[in-house]
C-alpha positions as CSV (number, residue, x, y, z in Angstrom):
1,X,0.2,8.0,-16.2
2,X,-2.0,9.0,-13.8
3,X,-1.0,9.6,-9.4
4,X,-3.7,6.7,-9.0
5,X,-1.9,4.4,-11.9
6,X,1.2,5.0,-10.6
7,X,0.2,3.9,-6.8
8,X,-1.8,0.7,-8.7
9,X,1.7,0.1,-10.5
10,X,3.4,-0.1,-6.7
11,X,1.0,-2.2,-4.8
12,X,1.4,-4.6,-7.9
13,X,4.9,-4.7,-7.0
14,X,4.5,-6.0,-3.4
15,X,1.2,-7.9,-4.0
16,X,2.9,-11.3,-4.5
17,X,4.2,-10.6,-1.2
18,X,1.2,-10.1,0.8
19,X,-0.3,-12.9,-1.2
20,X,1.9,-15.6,-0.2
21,X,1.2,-15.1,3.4
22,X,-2.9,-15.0,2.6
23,X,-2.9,-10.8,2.2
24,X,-3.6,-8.4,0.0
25,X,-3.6,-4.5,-0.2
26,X,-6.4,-2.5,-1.8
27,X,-6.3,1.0,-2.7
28,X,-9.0,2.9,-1.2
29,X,-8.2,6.9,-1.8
30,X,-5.3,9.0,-2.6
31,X,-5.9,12.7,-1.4
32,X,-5.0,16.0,-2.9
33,X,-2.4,16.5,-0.5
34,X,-0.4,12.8,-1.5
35,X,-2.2,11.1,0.9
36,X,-2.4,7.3,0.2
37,X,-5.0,5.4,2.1
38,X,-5.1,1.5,1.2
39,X,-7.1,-1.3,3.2
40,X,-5.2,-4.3,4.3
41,X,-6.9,-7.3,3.7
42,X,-7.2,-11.3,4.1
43,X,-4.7,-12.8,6.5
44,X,-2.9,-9.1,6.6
45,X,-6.0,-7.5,8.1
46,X,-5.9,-9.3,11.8
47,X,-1.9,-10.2,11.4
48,X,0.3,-8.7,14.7
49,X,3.0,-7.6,11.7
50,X,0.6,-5.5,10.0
51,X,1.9,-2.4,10.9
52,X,5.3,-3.3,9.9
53,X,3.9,-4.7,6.9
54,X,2.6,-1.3,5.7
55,X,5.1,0.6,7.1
56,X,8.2,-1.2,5.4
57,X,6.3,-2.7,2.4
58,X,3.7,-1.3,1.7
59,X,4.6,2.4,2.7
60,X,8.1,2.2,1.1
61,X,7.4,0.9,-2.4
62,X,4.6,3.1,-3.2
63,X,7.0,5.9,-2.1
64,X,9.8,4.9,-3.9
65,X,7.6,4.5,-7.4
66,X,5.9,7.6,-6.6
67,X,8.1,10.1,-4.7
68,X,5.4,13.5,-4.7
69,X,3.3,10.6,-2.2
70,X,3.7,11.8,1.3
71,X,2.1,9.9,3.9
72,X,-0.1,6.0,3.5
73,X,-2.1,5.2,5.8
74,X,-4.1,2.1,6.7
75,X,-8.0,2.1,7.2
C-alpha cells in the first residue's frame, strides 16, 4: 500500500465525521518530507472549529494510521 493509500485509508476513517456536520476533507498533496496537505471543505471550510477539527481529527487519525507522516496542514 502506498503513503497516499494509506493517508486515503485515514481520511476515510473520519469522513463520516465531517460529513455529518456538512464537511468533508480532500487530500490535496503529501510531500517527500511526510507532509500531508488536505483541503477542508463544505460547512468545515468557513466553520470557527476548523482548526480544532484538523488538528484533533483530522491531524491525529492520519498520524496514527500512518506514523512516518509528520506534519498536516490545511490549505
Amino acid at each position: 500500500m502506498t503513503l497516499k493509500e494509506k493517508v486515503e485509508k485515514a481520511l476515510v476513517s473520519i469522513r463520516p465525521h465531517l460529513q455529518a456536520d456538512g464537511g468533508n476533507v480532500e487530500l490535496i498533496d503529501i510531500s517527500e518530507d511526510g507532509i500531508v496537505k488536505v483541503k477542508l471543505k463544505g460547512a468545515c471550510s468557513s466553520c470557527p472549529m476548523a482548526t480544532m477539527t484538523l488538528q484533533h481529527g483530522v491531524t491525529n487519525a492520519i498520524k496514527e494510521a500512518v506514523p512516518e507522516i509528520k506534519e498536516v496542514q490545511a490549505i
